[in-house]
KOLRO-122273 format. One record per residue (C-alpha): x, y, z; residue number from 1; residue in three letters. Coordinates in pm, whole numbers, plus 32768, in hexadecimal, padded with zeros to 4 digits. Layout:
{{X; Y; Z}; NUM; "ALA"},
...
END
This chain:
{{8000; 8000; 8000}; 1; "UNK"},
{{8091; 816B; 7FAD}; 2; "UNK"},
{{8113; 8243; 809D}; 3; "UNK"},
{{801A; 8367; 80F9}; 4; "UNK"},
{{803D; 8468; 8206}; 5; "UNK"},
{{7EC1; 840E; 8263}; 6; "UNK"},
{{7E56; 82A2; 8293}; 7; "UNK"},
{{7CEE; 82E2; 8283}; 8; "UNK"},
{{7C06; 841D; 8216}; 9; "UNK"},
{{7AB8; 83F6; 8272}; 10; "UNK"},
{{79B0; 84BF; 81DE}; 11; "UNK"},
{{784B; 8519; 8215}; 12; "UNK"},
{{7732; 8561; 834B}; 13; "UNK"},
{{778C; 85B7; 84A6}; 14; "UNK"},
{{76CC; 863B; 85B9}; 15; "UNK"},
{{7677; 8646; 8735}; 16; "UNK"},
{{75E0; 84E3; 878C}; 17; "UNK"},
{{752B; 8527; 88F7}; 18; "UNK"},
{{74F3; 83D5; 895F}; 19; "UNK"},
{{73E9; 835C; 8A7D}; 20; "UNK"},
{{746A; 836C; 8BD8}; 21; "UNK"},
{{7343; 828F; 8C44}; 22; "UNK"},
{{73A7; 812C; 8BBA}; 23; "UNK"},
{{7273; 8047; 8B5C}; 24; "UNK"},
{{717B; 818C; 8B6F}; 25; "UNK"},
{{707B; 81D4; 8A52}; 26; "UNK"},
{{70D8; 82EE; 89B6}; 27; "UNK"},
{{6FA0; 83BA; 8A37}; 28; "UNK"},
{{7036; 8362; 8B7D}; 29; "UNK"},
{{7194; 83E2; 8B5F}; 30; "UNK"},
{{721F; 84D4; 8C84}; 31; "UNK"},
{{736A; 853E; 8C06}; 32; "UNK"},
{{7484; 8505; 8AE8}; 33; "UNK"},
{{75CC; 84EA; 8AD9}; 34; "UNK"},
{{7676; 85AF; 89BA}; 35; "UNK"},
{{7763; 84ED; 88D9}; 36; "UNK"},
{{77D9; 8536; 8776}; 37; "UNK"},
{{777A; 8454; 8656}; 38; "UNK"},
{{7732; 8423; 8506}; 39; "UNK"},
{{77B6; 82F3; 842C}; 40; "UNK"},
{{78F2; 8378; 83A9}; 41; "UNK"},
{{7920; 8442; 84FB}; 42; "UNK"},
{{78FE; 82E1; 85A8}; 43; "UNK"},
{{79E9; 8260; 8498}; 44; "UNK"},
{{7AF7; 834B; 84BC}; 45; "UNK"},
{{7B48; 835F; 862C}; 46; "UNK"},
{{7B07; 81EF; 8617}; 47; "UNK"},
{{7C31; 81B0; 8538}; 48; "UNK"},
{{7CF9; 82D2; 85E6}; 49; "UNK"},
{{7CB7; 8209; 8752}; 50; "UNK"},
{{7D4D; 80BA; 86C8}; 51; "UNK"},
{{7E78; 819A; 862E}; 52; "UNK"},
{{7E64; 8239; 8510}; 53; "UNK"},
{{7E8D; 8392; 848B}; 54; "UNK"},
{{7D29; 83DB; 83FF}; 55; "UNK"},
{{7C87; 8543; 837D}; 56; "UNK"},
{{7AFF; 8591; 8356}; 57; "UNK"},
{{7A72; 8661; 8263}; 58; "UNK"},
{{7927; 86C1; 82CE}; 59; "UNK"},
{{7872; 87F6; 82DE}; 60; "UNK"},
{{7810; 88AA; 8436}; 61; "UNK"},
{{772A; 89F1; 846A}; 62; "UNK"},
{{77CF; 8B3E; 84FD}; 63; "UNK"},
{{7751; 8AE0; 8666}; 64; "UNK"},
{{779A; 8A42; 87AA}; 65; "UNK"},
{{771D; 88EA; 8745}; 66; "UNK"},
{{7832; 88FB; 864A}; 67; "UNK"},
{{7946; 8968; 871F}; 68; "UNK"},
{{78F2; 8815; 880C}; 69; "UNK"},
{{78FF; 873A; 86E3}; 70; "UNK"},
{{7A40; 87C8; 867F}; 71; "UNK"},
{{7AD3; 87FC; 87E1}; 72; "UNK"},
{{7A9E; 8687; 87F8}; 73; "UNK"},
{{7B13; 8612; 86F7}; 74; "UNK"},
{{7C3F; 86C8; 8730}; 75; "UNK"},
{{7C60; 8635; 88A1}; 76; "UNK"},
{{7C57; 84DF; 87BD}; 77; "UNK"},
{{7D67; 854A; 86C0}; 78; "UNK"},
{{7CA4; 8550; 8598}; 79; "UNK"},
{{7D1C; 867A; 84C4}; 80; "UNK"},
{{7C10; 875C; 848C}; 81; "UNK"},
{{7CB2; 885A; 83AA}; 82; "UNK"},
{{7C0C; 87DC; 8286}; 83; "UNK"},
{{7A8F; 882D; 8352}; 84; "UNK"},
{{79B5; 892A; 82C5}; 85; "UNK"},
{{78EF; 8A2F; 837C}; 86; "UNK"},
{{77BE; 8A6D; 82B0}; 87; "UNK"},
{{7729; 8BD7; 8327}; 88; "UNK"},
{{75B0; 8BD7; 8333}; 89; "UNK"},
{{7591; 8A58; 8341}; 90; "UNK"},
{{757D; 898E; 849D}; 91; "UNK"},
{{7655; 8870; 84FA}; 92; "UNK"},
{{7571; 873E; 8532}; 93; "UNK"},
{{74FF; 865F; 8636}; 94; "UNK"},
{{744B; 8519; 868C}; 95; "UNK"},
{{73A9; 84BC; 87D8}; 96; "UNK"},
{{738E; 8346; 8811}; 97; "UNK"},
{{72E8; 8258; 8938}; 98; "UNK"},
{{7389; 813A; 899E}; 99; "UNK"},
{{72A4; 7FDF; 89D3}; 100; "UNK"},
{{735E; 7EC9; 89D6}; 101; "UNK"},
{{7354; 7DD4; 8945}; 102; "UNK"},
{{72CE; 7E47; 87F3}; 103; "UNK"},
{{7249; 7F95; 880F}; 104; "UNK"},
{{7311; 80B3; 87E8}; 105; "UNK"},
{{7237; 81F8; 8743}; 106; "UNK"},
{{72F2; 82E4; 86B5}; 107; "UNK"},
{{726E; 8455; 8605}; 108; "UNK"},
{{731D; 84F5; 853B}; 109; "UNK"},
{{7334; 8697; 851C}; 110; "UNK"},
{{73EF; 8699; 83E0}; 111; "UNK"},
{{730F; 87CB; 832A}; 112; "UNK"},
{{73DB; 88EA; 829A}; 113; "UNK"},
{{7523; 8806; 833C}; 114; "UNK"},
{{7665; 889C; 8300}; 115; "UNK"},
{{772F; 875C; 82AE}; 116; "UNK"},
{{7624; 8725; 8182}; 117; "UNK"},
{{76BF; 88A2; 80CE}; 118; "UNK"},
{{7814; 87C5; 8079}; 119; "UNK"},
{{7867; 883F; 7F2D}; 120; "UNK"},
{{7963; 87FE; 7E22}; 121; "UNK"},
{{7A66; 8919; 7E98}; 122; "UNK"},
{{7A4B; 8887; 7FF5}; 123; "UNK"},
{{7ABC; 871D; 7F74}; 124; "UNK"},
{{7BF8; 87FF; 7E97}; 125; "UNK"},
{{7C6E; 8871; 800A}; 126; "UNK"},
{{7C99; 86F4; 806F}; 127; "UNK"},
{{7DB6; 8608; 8068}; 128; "UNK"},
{{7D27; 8541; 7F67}; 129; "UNK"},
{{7E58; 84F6; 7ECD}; 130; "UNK"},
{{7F29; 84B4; 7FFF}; 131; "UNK"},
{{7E39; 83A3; 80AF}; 132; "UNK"},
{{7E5C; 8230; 80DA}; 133; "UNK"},
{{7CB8; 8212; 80AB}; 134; "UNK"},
{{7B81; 82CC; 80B1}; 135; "UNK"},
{{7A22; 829C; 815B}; 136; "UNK"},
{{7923; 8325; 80C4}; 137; "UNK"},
{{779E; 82CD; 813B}; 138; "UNK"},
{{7636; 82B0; 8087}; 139; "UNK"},
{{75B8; 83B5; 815F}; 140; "UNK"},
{{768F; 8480; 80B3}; 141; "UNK"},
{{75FF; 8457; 7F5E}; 142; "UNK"},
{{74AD; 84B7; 7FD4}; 143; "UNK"},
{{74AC; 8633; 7F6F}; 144; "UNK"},
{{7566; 8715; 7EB1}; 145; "UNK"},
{{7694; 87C4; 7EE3}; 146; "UNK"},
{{76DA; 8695; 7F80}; 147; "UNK"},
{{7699; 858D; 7EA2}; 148; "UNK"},
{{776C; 862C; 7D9F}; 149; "UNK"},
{{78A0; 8694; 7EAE}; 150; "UNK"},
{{788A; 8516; 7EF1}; 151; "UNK"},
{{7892; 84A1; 7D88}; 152; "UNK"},
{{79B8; 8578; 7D56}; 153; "UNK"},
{{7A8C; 851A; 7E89}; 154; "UNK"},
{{7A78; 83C4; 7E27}; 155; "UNK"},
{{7ABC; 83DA; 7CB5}; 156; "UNK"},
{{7BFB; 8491; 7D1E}; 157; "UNK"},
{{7C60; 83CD; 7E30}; 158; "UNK"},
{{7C49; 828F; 7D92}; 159; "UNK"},
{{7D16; 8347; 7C4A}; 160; "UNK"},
{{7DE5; 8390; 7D42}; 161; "UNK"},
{{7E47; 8207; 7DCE}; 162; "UNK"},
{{7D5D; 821B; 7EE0}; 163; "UNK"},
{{7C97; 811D; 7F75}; 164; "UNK"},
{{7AFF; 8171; 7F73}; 165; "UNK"},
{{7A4A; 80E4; 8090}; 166; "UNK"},
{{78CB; 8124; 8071}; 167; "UNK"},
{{780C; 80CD; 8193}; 168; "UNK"},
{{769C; 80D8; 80F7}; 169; "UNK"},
{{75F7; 8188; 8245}; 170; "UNK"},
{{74A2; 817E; 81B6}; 171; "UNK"},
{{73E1; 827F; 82AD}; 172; "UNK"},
{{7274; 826F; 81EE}; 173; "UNK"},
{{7208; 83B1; 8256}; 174; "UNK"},
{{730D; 8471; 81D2}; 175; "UNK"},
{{7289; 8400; 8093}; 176; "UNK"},
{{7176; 84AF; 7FEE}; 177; "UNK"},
{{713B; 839E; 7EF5}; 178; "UNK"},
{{71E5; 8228; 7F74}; 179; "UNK"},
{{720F; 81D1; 7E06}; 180; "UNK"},
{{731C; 8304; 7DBD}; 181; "UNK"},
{{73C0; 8240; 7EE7}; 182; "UNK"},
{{7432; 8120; 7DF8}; 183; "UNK"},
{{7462; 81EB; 7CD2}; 184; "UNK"},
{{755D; 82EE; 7DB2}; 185; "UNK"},
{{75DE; 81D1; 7E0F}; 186; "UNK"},
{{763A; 8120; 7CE1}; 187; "UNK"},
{{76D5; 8253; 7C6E}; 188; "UNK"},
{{7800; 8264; 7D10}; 189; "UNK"},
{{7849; 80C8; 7D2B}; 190; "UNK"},
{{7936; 80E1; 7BE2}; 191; "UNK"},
{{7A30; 81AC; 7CE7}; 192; "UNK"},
{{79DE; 80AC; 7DF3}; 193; "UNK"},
{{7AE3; 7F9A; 7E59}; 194; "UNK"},
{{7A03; 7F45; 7FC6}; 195; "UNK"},
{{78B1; 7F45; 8008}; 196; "UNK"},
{{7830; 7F1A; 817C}; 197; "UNK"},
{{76A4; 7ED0; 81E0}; 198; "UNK"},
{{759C; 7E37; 8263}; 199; "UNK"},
{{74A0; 7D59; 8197}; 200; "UNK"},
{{739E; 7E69; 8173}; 201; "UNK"},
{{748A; 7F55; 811E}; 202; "UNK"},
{{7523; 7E59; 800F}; 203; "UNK"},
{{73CB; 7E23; 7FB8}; 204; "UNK"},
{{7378; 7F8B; 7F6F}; 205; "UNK"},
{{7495; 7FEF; 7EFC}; 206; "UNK"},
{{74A5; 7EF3; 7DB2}; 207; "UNK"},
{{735E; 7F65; 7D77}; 208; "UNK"},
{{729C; 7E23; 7D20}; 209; "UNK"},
{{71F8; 7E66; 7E73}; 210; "UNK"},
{{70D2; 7F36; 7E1A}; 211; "UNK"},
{{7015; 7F3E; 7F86}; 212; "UNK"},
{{7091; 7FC1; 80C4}; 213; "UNK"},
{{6FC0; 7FB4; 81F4}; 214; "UNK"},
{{700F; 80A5; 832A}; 215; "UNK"},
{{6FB1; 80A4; 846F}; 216; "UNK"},
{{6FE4; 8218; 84F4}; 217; "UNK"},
{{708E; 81AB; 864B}; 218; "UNK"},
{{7172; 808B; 8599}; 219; "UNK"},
{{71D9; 8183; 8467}; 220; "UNK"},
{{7343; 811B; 8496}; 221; "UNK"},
{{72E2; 7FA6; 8448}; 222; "UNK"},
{{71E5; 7FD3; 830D}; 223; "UNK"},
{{7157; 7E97; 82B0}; 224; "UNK"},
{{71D7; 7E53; 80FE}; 225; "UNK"},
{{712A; 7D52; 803D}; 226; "UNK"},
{{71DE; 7CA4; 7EFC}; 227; "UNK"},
{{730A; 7B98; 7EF3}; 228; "UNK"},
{{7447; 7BBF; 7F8D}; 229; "UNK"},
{{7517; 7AE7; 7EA1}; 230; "UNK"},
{{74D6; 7B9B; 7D7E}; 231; "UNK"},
{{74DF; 7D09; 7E0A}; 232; "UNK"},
{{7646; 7C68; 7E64}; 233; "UNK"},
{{767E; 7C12; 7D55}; 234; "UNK"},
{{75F1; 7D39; 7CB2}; 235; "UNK"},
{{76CB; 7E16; 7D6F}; 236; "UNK"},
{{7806; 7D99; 7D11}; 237; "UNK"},
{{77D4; 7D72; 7BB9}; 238; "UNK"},
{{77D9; 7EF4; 7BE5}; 239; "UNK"},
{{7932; 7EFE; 7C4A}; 240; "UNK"},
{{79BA; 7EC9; 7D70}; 241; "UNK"},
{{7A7C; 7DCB; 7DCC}; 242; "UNK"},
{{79ED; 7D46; 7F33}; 243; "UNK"},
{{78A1; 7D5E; 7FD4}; 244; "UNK"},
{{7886; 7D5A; 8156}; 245; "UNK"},
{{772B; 7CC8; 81DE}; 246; "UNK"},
{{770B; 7D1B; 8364}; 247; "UNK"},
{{7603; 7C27; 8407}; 248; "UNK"},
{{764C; 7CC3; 858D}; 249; "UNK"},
{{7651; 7B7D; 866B}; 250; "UNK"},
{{767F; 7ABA; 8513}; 251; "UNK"},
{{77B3; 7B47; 84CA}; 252; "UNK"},
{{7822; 7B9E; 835F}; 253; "UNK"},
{{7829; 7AF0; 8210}; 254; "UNK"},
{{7936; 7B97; 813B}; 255; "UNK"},
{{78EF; 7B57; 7FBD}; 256; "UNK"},
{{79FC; 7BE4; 7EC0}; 257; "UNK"},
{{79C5; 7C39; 7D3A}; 258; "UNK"},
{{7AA0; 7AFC; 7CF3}; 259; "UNK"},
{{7989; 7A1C; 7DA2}; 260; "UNK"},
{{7A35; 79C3; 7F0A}; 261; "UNK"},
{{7958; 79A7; 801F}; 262; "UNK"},
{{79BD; 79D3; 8198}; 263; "UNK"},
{{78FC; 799B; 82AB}; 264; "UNK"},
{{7972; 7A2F; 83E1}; 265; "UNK"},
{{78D7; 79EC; 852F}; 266; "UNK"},
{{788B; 7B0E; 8626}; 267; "UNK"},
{{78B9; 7B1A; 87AA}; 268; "UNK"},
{{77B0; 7B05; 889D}; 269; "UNK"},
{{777E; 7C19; 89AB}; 270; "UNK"},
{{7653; 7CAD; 8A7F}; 271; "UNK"},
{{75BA; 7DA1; 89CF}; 272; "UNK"},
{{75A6; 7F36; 8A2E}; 273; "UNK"},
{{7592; 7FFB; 88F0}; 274; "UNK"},
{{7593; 7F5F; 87A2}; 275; "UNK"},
{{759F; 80D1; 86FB}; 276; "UNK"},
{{7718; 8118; 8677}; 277; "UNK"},
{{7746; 7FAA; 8657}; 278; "UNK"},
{{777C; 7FA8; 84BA}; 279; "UNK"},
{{787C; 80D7; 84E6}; 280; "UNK"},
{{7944; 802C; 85ED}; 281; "UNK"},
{{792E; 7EFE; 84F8}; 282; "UNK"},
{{79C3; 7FD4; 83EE}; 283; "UNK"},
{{7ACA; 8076; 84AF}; 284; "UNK"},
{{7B42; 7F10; 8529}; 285; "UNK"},
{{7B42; 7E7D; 83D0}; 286; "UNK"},
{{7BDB; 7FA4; 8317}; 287; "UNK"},
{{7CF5; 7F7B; 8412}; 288; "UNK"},
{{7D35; 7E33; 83A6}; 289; "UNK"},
{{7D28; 7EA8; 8238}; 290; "UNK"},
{{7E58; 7FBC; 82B2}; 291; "UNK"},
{{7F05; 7EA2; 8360}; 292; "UNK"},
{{7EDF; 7DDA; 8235}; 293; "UNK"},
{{7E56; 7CC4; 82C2}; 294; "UNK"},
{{7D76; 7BC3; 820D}; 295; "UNK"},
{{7C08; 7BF9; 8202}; 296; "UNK"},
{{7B9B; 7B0B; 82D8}; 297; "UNK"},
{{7C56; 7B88; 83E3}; 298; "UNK"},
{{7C0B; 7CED; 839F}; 299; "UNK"},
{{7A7E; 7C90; 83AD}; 300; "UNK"},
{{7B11; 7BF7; 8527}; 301; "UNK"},
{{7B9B; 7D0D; 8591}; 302; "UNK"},
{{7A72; 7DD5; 8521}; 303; "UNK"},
{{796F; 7CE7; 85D2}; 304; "UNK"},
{{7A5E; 7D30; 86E9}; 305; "UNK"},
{{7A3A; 7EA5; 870B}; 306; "UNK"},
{{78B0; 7E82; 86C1}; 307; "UNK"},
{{789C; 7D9F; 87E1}; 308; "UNK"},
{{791B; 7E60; 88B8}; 309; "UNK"},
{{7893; 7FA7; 8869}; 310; "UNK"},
{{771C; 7F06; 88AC}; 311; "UNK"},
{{7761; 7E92; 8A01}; 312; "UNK"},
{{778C; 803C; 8A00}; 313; "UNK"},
{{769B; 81AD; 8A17}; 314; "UNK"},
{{7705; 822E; 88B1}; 315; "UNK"},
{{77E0; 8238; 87BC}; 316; "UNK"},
{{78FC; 8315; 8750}; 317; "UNK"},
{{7955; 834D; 88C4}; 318; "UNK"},
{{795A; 81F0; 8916}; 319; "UNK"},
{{7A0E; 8161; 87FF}; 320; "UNK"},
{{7B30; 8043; 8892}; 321; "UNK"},
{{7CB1; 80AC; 8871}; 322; "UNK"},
{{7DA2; 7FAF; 87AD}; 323; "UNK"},
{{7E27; 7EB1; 88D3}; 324; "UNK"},
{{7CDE; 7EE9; 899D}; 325; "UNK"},
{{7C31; 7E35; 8810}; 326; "UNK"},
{{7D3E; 7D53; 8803}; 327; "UNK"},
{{7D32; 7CF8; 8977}; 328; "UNK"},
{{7BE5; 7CA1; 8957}; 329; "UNK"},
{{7C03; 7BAE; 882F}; 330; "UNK"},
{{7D21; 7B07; 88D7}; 331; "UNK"},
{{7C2F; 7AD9; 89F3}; 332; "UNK"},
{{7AFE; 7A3A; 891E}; 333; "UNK"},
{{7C06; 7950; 8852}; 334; "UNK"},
{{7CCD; 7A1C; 877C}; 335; "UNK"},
{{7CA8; 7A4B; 85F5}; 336; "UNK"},
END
């Protein structure tokens, strides 16, 4: 892999996440929150950072307080935020979320007239695009414009550039003002893809032979996709890139690659506090395998790994493991 002065730029939404305080409350019955910072590539960036990389976020934040304690956090985590946009006029975002374990955790979403959305074309030319190891790069981001074009862009010129692309496929359904751009956004931007990272129904949706999506308003971060897995797979990677991650939570992952290998990778079982931020520690653990250069298998291990343990956990970015704490704890549960 080429030498780059950053290892990973992530790019995309952040916000404040203010999390319940009252664990296994309704969310009519909440008290109190705790205020953590989030947001998929947010999550992904200090995640990488805390098992020891040198990672940069390109985001957008509003000209306001929330947006100096994003970036005064990140800074505390050593993600460089020089390459963070203040966007005068436009609000940094946030999401509140209740915590019911074991399988309800309600998240909303305040995301209108969002600063991190205004990314535009000039803000990607101000990034190291072309001194980076790889690139994350979300489906959230695709949803509006300038966005969707700053992201098109950033990975056109990375990859030119001998990046990897990592897309994680974060398929939020209401940022969406019609699900079936979702897929089409999507498969725009899979010819500069080499990894693609999601869930079935965001597989499902995003190859676009999926046509229905049902949502129930408190669950909206787990939308329910009909059509066939296999050949949105397959679908997918005849698009491009070269490996598709499946996450399956307690199931572990199933790695397939453009070449047609197929690894199944078991995951680790742990009480459950938060499942919320567990596909971004996921990421972060497998994308430091890919920087290690490790073989996929274990990377998926390692990225099980730093899931696990972020669910038996409040949030997400804040709560993210460090390196030997990750590798610790797979030593402890039998190794790789």
């Amino acid at each position: 892999m080429r030498p780059a002065r950053f290892d990973l730029v992530s790019m995309g939404r952040s916000s404040i996440d203010l999390y319940s305080n009252d664990i296994g409350a309704p969310f009519p019955e909440i008290k109190s929150f705790a205020a953590f910072v989030g947001g998929c590539p947010t999550n992904i960036s200090v995640g990488v950072a805390r098992l020891g990389f040198h990672t940069a976020l390109l985001t957008a934040v509003g000209d306001d307080p929330v947006g100096d304690f994003v970036v005064a956090f990140l800074e505390a985590e050593r993600v460089e935020t020089k390459f963070i946009a203040r966007k005068p006029g436009y609000r940094t975002s946030a999401v509140l979320l209740g915590i019911e374990p074991p399988d309800k955790f309600p998240l909303v979403f305040y995301r209108h007239h969002c600063a991190d959305m205004q990314l535009d074309c000039d803000d990607v030319l101000r990034a190291p695009l072309a001194d980076t190891r790889t690139l994350l790069i979300t489906g959230t981001g695709l949803s509006k414009e300038p966005s969707r074009s700053a992201n098109l862009m950033a990975a056109e010129l990375a990859h030119a550039n001998g990046a990897t692309v990592f897309l994680d496929l974060d398929f939020r359904a209401d940022q969406w003002s019609d699900l079936r751009a979702y897929g089409l956004a999507i498969r725009s931007i899979l010819r500069s893809v080499e990894f693609v990272i999601g869930t079935e129904a965001e597989i499902k949706a995003a190859a676009g032979n999926a046509p229905q999506v049902s949502i129930e308003h408190a669950q909206i971060s787990d939308p329910q996709v009909t059509g066939n897995l296999q050949a949105a797979m397959k679908s997918i990677l005849a698009d491009g890139p070269k490996v598709l991650v499946l996450k399956q939570g307690g199931d572990g992952a199933e790695i397939t690659t453009a070449s047609g290998e197929v690894y199944d990778v078991a995951s680790f079982e742990v009480e459950i506090c938060n499942l919320l931020g567990a596909g971004d520690a996921f990421a972060s653990g497998f994308i430091y395998g890919y920087l290690k250069g490790w073989e996929l298998p274990r990377c998926a291990r390692m990225g099980s790994a730093t899931g696990a343990i972020v669910v038996t956990r409040q949030g997400c970015a804040n709560f993210m493991p460090f390196e030997q704490e990750a590798l610790d704890f797979v030593e402890r549960h039998g190794g790789f």
